[in-house]
PyMOL Python script that loads the backbone (N, CA, C, O; Angstrom):
from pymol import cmd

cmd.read_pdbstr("""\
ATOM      1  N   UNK A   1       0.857  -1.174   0.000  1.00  0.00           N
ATOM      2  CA  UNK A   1       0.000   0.000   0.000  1.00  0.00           C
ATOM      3  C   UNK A   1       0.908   1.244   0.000  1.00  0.00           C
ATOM      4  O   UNK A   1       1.945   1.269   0.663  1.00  0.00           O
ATOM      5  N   UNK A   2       0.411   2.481  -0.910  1.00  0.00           N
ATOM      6  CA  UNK A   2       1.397   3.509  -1.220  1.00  0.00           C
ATOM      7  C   UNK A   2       1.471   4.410   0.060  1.00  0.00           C
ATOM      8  O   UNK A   2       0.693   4.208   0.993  1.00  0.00           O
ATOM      9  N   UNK A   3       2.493   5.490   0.105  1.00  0.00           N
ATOM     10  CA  UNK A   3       1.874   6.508   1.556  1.00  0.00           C
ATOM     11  C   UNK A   3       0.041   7.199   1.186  1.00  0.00           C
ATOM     12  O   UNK A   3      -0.994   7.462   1.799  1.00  0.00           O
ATOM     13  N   UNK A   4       0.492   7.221   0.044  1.00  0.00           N
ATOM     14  CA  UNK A   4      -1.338   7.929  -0.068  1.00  0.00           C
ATOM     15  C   UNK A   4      -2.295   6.994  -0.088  1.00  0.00           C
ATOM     16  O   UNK A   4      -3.402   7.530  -0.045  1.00  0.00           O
ATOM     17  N   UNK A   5      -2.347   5.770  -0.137  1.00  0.00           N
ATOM     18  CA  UNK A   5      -3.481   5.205   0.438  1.00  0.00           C
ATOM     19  C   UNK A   5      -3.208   4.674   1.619  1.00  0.00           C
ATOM     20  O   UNK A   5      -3.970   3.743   1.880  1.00  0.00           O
ATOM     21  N   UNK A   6      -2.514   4.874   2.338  1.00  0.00           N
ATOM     22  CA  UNK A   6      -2.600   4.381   4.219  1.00  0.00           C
ATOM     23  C   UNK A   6      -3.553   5.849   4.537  1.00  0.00           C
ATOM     24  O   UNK A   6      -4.709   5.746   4.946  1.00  0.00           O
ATOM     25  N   UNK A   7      -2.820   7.375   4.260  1.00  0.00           N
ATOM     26  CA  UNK A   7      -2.950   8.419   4.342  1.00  0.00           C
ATOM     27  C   UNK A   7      -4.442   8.024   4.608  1.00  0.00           C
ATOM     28  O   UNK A   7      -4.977   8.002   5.717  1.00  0.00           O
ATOM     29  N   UNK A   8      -5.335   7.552   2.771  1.00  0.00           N
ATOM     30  CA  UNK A   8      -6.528   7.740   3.266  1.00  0.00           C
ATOM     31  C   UNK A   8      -7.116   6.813   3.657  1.00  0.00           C
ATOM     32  O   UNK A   8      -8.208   7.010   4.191  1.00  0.00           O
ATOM     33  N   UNK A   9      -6.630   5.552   3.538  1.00  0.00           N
ATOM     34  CA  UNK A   9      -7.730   4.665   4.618  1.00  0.00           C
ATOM     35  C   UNK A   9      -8.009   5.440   5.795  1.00  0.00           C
ATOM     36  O   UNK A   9      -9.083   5.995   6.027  1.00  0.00           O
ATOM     37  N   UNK A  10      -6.373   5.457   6.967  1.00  0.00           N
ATOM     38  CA  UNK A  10      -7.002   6.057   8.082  1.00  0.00           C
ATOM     39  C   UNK A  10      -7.620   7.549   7.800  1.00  0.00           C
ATOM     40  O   UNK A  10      -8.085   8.122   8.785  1.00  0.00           O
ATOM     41  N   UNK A  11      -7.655   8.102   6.770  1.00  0.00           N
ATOM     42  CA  UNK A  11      -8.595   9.173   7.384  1.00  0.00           C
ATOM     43  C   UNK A  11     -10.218   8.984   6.957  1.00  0.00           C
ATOM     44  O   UNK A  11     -11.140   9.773   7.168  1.00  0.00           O
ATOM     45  N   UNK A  12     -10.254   7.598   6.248  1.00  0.00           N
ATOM     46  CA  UNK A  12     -11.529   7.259   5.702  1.00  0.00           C
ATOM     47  C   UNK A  12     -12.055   6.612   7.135  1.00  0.00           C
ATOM     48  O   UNK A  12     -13.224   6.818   7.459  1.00  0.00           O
ATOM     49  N   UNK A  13     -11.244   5.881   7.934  1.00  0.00           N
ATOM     50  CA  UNK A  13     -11.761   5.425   8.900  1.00  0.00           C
ATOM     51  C   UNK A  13     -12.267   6.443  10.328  1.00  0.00           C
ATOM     52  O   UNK A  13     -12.978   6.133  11.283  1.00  0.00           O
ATOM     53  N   UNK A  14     -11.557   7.777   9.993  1.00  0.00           N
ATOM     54  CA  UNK A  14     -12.326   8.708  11.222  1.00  0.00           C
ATOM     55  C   UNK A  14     -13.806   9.174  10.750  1.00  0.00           C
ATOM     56  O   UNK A  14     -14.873   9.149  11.364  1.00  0.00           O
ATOM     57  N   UNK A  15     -13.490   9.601   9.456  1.00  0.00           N
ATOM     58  CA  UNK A  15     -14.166  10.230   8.917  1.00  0.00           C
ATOM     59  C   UNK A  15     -15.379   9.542   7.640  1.00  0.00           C
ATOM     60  O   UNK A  15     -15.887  10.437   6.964  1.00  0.00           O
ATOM     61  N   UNK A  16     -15.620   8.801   7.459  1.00  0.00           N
ATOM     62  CA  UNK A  16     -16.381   7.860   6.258  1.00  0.00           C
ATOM     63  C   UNK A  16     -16.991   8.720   4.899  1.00  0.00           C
ATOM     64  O   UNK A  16     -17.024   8.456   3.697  1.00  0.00           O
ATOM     65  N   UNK A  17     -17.534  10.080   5.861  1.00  0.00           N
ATOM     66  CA  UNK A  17     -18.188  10.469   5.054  1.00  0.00           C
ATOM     67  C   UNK A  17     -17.550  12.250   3.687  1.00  0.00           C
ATOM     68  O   UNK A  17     -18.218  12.996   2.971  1.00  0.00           O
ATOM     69  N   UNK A  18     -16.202  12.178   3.951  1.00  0.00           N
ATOM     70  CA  UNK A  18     -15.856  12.481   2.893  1.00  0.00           C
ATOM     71  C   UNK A  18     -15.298  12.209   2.326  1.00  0.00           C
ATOM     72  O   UNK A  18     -14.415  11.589   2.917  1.00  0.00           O
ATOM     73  N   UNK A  19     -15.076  12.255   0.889  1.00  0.00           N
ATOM     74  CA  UNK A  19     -13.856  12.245   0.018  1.00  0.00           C
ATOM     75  C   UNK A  19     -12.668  13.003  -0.290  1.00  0.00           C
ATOM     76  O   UNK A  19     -12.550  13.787  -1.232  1.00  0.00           O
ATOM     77  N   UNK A  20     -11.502  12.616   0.862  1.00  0.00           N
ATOM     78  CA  UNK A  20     -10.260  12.998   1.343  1.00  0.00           C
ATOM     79  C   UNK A  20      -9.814  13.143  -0.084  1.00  0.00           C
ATOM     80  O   UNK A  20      -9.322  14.271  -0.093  1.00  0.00           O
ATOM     81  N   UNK A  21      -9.716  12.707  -1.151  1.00  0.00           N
ATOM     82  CA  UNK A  21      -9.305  12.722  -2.382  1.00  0.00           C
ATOM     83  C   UNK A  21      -9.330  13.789  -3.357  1.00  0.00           C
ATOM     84  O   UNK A  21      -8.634  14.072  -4.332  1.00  0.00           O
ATOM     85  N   UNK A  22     -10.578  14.412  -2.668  1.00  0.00           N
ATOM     86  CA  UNK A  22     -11.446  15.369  -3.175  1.00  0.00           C
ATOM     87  C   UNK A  22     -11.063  16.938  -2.859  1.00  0.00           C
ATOM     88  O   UNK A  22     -11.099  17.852  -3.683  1.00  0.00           O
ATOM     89  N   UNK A  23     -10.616  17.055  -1.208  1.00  0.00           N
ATOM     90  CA  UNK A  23     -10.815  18.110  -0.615  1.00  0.00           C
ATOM     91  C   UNK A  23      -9.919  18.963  -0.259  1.00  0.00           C
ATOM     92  O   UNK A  23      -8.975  18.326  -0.726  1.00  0.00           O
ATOM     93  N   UNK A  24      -9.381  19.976   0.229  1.00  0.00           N
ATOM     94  CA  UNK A  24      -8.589  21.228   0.514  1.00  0.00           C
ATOM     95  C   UNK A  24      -8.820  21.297   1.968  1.00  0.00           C
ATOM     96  O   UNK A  24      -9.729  20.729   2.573  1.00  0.00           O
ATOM     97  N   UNK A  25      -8.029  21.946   2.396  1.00  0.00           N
ATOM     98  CA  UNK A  25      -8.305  22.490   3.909  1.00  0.00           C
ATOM     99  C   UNK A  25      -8.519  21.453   5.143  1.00  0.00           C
ATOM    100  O   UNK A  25      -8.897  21.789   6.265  1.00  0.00           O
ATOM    101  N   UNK A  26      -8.204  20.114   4.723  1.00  0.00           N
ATOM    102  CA  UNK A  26      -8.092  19.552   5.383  1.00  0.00           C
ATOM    103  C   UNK A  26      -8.050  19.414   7.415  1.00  0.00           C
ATOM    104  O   UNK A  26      -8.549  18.548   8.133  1.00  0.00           O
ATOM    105  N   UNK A  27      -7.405  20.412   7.711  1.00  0.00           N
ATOM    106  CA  UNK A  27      -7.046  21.017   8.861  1.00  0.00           C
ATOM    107  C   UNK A  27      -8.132  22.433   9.037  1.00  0.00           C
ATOM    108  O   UNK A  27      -8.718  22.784  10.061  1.00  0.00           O
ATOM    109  N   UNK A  28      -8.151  22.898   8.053  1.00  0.00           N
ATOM    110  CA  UNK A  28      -8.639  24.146   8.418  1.00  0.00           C
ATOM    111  C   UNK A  28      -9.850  24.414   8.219  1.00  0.00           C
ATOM    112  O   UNK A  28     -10.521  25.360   8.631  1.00  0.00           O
ATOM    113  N   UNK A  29     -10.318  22.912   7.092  1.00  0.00           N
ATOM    114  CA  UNK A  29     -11.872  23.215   6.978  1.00  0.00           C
ATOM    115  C   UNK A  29     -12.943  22.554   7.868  1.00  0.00           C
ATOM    116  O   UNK A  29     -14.152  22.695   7.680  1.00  0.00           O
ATOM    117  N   UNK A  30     -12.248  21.630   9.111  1.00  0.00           N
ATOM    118  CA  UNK A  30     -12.536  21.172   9.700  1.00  0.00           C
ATOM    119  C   UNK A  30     -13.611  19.766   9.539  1.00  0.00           C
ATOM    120  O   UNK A  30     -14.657  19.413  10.084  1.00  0.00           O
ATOM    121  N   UNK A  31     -12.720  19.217   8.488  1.00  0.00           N
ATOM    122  CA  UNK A  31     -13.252  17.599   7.551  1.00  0.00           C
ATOM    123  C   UNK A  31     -12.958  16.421   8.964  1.00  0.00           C
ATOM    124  O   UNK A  31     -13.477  15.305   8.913  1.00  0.00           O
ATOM    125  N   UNK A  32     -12.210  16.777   9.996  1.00  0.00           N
ATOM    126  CA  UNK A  32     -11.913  16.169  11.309  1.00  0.00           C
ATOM    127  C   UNK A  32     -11.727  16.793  12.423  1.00  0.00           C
ATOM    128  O   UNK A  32     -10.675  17.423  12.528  1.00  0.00           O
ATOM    129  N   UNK A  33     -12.519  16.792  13.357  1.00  0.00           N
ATOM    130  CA  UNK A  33     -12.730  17.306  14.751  1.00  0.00           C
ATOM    131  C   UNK A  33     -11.265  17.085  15.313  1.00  0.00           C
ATOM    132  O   UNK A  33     -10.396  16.222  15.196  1.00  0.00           O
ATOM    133  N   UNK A  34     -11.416  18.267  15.968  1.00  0.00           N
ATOM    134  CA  UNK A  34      -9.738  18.388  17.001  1.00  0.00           C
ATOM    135  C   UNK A  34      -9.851  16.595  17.698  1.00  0.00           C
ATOM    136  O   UNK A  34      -8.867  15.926  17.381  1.00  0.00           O
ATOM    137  N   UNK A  35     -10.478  16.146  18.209  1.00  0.00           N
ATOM    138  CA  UNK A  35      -9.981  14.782  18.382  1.00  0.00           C
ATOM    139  C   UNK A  35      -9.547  14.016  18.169  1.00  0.00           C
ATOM    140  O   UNK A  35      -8.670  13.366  18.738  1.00  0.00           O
ATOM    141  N   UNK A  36     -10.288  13.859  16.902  1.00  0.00           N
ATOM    142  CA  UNK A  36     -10.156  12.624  15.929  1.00  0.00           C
ATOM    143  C   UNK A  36      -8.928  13.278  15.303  1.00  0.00           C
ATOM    144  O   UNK A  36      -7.965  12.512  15.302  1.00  0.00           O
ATOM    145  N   UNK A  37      -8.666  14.585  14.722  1.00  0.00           N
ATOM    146  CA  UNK A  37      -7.249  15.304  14.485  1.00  0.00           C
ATOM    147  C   UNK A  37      -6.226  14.443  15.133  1.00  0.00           C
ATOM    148  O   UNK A  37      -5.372  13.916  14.419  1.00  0.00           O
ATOM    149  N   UNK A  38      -6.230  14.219  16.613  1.00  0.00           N
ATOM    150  CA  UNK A  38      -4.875  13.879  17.553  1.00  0.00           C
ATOM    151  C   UNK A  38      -4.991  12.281  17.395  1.00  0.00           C
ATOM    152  O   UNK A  38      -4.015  11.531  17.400  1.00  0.00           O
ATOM    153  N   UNK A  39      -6.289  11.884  17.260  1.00  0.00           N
ATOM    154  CA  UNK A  39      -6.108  10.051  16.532  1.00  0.00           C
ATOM    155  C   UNK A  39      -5.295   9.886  15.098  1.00  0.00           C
ATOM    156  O   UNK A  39      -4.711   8.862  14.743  1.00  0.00           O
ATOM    157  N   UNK A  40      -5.392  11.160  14.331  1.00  0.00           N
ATOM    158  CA  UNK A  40      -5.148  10.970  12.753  1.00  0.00           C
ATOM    159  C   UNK A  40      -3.546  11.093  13.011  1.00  0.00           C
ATOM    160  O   UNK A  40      -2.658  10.552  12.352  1.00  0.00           O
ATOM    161  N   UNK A  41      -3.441  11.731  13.857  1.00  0.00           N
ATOM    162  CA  UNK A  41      -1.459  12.282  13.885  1.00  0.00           C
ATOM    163  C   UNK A  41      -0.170  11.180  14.551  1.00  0.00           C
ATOM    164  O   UNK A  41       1.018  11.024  14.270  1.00  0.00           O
ATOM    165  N   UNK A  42      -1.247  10.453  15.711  1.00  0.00           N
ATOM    166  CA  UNK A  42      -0.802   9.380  16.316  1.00  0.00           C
ATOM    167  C   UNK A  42      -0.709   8.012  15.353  1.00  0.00           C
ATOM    168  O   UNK A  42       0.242   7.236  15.263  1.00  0.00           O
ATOM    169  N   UNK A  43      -1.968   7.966  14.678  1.00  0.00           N
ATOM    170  CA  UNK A  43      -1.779   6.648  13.836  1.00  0.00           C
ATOM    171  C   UNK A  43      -0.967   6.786  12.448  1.00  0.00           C
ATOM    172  O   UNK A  43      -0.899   5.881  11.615  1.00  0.00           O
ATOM    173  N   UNK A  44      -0.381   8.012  12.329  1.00  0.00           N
ATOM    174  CA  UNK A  44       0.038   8.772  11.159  1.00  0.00           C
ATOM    175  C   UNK A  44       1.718   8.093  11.373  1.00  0.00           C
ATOM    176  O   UNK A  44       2.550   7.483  10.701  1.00  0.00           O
ATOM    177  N   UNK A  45       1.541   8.733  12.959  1.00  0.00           N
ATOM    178  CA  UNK A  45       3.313   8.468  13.792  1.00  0.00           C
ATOM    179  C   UNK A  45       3.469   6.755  13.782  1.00  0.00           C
ATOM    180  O   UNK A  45       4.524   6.152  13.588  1.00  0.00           O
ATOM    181  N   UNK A  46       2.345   6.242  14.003  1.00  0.00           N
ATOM    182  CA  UNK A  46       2.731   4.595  14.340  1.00  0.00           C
ATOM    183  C   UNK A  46       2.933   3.994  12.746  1.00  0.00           C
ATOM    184  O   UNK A  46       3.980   3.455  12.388  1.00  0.00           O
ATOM    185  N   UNK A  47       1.837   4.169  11.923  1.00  0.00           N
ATOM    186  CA  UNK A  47       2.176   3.758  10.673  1.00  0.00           C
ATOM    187  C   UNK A  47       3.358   3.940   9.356  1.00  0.00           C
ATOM    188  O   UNK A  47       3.644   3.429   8.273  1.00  0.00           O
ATOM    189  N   UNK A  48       3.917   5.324  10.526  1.00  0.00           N
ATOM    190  CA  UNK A  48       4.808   5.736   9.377  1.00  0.00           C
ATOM    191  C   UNK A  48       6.622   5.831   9.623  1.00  0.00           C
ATOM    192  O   UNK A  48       7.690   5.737   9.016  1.00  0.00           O
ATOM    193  N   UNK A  49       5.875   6.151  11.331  1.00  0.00           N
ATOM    194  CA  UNK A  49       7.768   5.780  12.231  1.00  0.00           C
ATOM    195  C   UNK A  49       8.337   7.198  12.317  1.00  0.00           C
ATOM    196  O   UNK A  49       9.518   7.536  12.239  1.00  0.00           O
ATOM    197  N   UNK A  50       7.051   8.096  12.525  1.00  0.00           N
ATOM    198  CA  UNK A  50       7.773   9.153  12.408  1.00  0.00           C
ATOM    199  C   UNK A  50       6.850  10.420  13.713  1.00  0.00           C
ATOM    200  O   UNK A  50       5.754  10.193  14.224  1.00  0.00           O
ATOM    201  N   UNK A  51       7.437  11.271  13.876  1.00  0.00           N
ATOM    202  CA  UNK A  51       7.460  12.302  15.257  1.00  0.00           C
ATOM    203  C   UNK A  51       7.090  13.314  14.245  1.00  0.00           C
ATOM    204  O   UNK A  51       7.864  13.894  13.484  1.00  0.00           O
ATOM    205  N   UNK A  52       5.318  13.505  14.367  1.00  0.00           N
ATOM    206  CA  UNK A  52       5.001  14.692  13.933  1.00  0.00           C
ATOM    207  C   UNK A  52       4.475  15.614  15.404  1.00  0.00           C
ATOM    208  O   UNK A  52       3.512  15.504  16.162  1.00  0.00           O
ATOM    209  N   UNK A  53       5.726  16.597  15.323  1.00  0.00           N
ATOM    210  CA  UNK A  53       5.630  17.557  16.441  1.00  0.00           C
ATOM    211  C   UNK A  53       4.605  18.881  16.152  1.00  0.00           C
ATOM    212  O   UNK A  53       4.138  19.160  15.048  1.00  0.00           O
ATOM    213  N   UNK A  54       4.395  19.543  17.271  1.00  0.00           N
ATOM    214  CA  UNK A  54       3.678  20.665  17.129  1.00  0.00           C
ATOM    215  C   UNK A  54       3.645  22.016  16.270  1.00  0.00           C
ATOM    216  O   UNK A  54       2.708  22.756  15.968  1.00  0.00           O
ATOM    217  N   UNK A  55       4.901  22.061  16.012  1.00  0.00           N
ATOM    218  CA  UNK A  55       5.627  22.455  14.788  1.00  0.00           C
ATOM    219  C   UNK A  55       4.877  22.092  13.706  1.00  0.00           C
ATOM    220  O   UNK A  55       4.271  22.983  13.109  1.00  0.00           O
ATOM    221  N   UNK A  56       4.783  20.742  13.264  1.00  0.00           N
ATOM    222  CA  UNK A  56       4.551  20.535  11.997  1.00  0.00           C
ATOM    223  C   UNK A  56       2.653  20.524  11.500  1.00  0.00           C
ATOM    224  O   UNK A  56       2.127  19.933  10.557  1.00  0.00           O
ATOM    225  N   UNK A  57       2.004  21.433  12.582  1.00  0.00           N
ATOM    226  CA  UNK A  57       0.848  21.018  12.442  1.00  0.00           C
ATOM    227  C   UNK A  57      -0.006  22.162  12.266  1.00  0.00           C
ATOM    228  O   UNK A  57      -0.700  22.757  13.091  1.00  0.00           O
ATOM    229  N   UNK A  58       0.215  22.405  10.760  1.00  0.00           N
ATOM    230  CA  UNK A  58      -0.047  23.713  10.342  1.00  0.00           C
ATOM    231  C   UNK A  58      -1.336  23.406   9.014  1.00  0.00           C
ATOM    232  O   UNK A  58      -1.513  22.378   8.359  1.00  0.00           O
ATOM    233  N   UNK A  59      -1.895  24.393   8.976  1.00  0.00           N
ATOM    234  CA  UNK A  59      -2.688  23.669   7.812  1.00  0.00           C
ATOM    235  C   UNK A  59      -2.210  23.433   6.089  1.00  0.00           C
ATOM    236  O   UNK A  59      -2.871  22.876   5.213  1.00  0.00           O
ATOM    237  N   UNK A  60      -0.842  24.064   5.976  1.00  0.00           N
ATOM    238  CA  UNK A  60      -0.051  23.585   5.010  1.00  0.00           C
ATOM    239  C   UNK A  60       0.295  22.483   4.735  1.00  0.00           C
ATOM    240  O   UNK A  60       0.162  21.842   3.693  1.00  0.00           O
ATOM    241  N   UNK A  61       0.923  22.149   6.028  1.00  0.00           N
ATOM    242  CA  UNK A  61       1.138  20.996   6.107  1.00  0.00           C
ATOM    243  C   UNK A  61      -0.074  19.653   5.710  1.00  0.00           C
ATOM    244  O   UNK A  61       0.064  18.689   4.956  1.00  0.00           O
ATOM    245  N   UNK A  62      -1.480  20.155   6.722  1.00  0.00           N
ATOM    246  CA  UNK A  62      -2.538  19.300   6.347  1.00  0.00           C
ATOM    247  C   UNK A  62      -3.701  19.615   5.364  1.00  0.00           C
ATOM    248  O   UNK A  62      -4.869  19.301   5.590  1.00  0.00           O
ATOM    249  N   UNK A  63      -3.316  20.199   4.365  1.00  0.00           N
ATOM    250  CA  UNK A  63      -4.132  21.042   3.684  1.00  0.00           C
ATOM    251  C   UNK A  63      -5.099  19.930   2.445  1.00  0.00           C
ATOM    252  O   UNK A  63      -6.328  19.898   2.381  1.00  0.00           O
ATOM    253  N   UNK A  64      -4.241  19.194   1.662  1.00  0.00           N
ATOM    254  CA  UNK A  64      -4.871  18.242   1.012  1.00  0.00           C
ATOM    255  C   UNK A  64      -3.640  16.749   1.642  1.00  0.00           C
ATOM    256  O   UNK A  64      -2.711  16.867   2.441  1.00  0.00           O
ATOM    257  N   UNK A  65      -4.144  15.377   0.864  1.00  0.00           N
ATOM    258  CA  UNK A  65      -3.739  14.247   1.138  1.00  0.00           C
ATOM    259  C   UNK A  65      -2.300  14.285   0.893  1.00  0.00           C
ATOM    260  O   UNK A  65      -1.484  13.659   1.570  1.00  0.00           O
ATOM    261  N   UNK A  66      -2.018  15.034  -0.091  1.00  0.00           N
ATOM    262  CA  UNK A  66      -0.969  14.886  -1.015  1.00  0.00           C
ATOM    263  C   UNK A  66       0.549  15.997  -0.009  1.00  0.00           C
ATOM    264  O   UNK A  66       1.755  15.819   0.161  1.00  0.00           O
ATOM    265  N   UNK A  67      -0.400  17.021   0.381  1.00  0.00           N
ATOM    266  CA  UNK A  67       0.682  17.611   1.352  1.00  0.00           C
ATOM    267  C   UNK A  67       0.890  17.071   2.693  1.00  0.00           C
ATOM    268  O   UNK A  67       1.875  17.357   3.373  1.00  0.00           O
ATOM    269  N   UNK A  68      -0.146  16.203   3.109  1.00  0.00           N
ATOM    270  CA  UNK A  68       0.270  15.164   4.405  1.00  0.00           C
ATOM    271  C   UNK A  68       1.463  14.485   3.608  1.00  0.00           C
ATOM    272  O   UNK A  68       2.599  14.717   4.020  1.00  0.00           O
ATOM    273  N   UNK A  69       1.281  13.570   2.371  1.00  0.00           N
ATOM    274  CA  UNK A  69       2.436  12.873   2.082  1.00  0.00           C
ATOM    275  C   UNK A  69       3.985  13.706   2.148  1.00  0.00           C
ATOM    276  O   UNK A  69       5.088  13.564   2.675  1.00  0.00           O
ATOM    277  N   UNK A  70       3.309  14.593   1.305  1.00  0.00           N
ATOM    278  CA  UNK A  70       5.113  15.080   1.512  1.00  0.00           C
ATOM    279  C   UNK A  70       5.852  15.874   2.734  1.00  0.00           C
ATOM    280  O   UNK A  70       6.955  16.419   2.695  1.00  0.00           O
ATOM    281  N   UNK A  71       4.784  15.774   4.016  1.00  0.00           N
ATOM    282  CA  UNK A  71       5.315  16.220   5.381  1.00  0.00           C
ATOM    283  C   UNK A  71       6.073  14.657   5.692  1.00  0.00           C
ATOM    284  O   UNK A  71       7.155  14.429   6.233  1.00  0.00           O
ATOM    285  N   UNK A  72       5.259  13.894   5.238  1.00  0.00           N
ATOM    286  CA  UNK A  72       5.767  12.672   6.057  1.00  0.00           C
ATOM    287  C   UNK A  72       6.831  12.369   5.554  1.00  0.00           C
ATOM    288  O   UNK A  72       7.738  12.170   6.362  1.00  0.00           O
ATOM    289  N   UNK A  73       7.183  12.201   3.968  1.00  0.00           N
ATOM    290  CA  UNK A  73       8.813  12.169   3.454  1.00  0.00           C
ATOM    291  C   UNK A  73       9.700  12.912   4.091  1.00  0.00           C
ATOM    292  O   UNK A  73      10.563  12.402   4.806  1.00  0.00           O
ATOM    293  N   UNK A  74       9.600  14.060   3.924  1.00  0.00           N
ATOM    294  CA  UNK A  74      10.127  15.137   4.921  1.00  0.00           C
ATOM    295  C   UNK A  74      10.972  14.838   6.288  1.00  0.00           C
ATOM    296  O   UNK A  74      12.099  15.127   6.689  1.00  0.00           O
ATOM    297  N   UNK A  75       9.825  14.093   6.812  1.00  0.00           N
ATOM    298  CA  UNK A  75      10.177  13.832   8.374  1.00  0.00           C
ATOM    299  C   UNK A  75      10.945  12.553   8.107  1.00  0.00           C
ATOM    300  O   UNK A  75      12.017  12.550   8.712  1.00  0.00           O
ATOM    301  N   UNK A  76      10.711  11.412   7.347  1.00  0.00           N
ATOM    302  CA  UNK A  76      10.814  10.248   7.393  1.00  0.00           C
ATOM    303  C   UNK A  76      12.722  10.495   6.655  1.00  0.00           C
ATOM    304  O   UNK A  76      13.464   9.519   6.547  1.00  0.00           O
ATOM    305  N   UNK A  77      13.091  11.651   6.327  1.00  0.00           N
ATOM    306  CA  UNK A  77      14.474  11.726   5.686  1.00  0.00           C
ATOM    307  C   UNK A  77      15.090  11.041   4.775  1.00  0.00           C
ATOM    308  O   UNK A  77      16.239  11.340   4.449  1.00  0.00           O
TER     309      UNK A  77
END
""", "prot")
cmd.dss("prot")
cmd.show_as("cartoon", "prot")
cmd.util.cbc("prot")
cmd.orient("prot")
């Protein structure tokens, strides 16, 4: 499975009812409740082996699927 489809399973699994594929603003348009946010970042860290700090949690960063991926290359070095 590629980074962009782990990306969206788990965010298909907080969320069911949009199409992550689809959308912008990810973070900022509020497609995931601050909760489920800190479930998406943790299972982000376990699946991927990587320390996304407070720093990195900007809505640039989470803006579409595709800019989660390339935070996580990023981090992953």
């Amino acid at each position: 499975m590629s980074k962009k489809e782990t990306i969206l399973e788990i965010l298909k699994n907080i969320n069911p009812s949009v199409n992550f594929e689809q959308v912008q603003g990810i973070l900022e348009n509020g497609y995931i409740d601050s909760m489920d946010f800190m479930r998406f970042i943790a299972e982000l860290g376990q699946h991927f082996g990587v320390d996304i700090d407070a720093d990195e949690i900007t809505s640039e960063n989470f803006d579409t699927v595709e800019t989660i991926e390339k935070m996580i290359e990023r981090l992953k070095g």
